[in-house]
C-alpha positions in Angstrom: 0.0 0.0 0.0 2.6 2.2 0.7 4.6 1.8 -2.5 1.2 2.4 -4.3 0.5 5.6 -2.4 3.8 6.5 -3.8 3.9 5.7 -7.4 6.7 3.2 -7.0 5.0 1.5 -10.3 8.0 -0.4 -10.2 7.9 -2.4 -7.6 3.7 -2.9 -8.0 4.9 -4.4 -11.2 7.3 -6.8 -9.1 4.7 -8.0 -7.0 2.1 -8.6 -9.6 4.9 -10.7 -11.3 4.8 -12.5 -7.7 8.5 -11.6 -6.9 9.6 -11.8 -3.6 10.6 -7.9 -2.8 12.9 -8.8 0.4 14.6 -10.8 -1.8 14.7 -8.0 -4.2 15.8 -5.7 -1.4 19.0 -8.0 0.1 20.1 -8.2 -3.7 20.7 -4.4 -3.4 21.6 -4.6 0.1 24.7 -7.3 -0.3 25.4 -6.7 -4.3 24.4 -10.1 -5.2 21.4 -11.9 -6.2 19.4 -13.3 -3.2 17.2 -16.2 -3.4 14.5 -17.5 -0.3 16.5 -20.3 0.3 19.0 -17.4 1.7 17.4 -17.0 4.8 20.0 -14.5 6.9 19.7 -12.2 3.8 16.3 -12.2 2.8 15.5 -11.3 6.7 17.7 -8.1 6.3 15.6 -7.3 3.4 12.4 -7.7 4.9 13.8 -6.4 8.0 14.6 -3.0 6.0 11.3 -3.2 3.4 8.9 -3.8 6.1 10.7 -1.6 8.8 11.6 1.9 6.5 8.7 2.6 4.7 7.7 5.2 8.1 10.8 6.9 8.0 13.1 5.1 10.4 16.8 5.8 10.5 19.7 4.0 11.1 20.1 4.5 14.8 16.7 3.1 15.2 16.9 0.0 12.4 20.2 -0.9 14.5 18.6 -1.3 17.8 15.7 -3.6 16.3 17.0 -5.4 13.9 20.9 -5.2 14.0 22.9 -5.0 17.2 26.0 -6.7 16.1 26.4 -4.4 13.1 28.1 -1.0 12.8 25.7 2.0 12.2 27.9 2.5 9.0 26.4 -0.4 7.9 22.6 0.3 8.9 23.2 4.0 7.2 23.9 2.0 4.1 20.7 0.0 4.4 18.5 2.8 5.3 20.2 5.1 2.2 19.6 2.0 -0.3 16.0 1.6 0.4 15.4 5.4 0.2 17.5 6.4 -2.5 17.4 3.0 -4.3 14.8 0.6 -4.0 11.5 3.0 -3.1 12.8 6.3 -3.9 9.2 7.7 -4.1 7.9 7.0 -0.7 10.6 9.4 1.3 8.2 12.1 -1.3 5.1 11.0 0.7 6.5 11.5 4.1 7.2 14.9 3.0 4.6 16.0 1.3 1.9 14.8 4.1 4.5 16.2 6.6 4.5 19.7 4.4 0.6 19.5 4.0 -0.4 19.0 7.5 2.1 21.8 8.5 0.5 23.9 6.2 -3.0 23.6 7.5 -2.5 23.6 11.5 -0.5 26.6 10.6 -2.1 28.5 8.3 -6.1 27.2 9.0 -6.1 26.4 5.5 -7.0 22.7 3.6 -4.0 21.4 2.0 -4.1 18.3 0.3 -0.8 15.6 -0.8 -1.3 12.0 -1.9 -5.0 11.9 -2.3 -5.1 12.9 1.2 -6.7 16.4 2.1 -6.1 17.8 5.6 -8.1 20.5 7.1 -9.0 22.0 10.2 -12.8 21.2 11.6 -13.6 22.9 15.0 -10.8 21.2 17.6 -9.8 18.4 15.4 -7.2 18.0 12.0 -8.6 15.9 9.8 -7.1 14.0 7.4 -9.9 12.9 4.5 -8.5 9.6 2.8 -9.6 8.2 -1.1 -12.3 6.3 0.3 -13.7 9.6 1.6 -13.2 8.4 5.6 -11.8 10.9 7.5 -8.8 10.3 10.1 -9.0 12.7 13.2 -6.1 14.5 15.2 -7.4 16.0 18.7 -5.9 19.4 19.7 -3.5 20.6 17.1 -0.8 22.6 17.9 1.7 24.9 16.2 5.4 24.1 17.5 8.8 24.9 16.4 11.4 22.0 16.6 15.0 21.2 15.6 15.7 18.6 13.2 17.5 15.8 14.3 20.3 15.7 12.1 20.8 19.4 12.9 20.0 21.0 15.9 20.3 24.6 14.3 17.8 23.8 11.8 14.3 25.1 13.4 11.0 24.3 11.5 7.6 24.6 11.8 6.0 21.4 12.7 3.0 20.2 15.4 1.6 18.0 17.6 -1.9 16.3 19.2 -3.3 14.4 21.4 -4.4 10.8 21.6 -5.5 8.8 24.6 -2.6 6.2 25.4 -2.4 2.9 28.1 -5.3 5.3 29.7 -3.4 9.0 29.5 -3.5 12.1 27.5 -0.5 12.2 25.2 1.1 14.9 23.3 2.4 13.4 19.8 5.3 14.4 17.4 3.1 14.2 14.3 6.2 13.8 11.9 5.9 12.4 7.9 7.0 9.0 8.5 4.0 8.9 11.6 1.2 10.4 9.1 1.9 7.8 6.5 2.1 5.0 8.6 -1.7 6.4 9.7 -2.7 7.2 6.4 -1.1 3.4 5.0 -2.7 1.1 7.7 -6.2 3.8 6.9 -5.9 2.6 3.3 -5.2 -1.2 3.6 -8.0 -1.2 6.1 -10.7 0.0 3.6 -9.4 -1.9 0.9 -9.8 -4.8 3.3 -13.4 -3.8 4.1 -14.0 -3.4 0.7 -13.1 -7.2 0.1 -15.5 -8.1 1.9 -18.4 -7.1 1.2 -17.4 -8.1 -2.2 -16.8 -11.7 -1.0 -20.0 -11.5 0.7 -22.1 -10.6 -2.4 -20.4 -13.2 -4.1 -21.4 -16.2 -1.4 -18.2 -15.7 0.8 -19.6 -15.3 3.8 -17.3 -13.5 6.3 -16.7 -15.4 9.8 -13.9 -13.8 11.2 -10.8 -10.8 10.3 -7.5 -11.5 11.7 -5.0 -8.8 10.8 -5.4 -8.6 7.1 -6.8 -11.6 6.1 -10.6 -12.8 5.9 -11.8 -16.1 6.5 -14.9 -16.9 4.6 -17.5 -20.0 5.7 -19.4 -20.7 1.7 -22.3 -22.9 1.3 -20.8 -26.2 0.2 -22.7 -25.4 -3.2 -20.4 -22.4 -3.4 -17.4 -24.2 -2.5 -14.5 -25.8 -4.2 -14.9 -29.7 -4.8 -12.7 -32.4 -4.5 
């Protein structure tokens, strides 16, 4: 979903051939071609396709998936799967970033993506394809230093969301708003699944993450 919200045609391509993209990922990692039956790196290419796409960096990708490797290393990684192998999705973290900015700070819809934010009494909302709206409680204008660079001040802002039972105030950075915005999008292409397999017989018994399991009429099933 999130190389679809960002154009990476490419790589949509790659999975409608039913290529495996970790191992796609590892080949650019390591410089070689990586099959399944190469199990340590096909997990650092799933490791870095599954755990990038919301904007983590190195320090963070070293901790969870690779203690025993330099930070040289995981800067490598994260560099390769921005610059490399989904150079369009660092785009959608900043233009949601950019958009959302816009409108807590100027009052004003803004739209990136498909996704159209804009400021409704004490909530930013955040209006997806599907025409659902995400909501963000109590937005607020702050200034904060990059991390990179702690001379580089920008506008930026934050909310509130109710956490393990507690008010929280939230850094609502690009990499945060896509992963929102992603999991939004799956979810209603999910829904949308089934109430097509329902018209067509599939009726659904149960959702467990993202798949459906469906209990047919044995008329409607397959036979053996």
């Amino acid at each position: 979903v999130n190389l679809a919200l960002a154009g990476q045609d490419d790589k949509i391509a790659m999975l409608a051939r039913g290529e495996d993209p970790y191992c796609d990922m590892a080949s650019l990692i390591f410089g070689f071609l990586v099959t399944k039956a190469m199990k340590p790196e096909r997990q650092t290419g799933k490791n870095s396709v599954l755990g990038l796409g919301f904007q983590m960096g190195a320090p963070k990708f070293r901790d969870k998936y690779a203690k025993d490797k330099p930070l040289e290393w995981c800067k490598d990684i994260v560099d390769t799967f921005r610059q490399k192998w989904a150079p369009g999705i660092p785009k959608v973290w900043y233009g949601l970033e950019q958009a959302a900015v816009k409108t807590v700070w100027d009052g004003t819809p803004h739209e990136a993506f498909g996704v159209e934010y804009r400021i409704e009494d004490l909530w930013l909302t955040a209006r997806l394809p599907s025409g659902r709206k995400l909501w963000y409680y109590n937005p607020q204008k702050i200034r904060k230093a990059m991390p990179w660079d702690p001379t580089d001040i920008r506008r930026a802002w934050t909310y509130q969301a109710m956490k393990m039972g507690k008010w929280r105030t939230i850094d609502a950075y690009g990499g945060h708003l896509t992963e929102n915005v992603v999991q939004a999008l799956a979810r209603d292409l999910m829904v949308c699944a089934m109430f097509k397999a329902e018209e067509n017989g599939f009726p659904i018994v149960l959702t467990v993450h993202d798949e459906l399991l469906a209990e047919p009429e044995r008329a409607n099933a397959d036979q053996k």
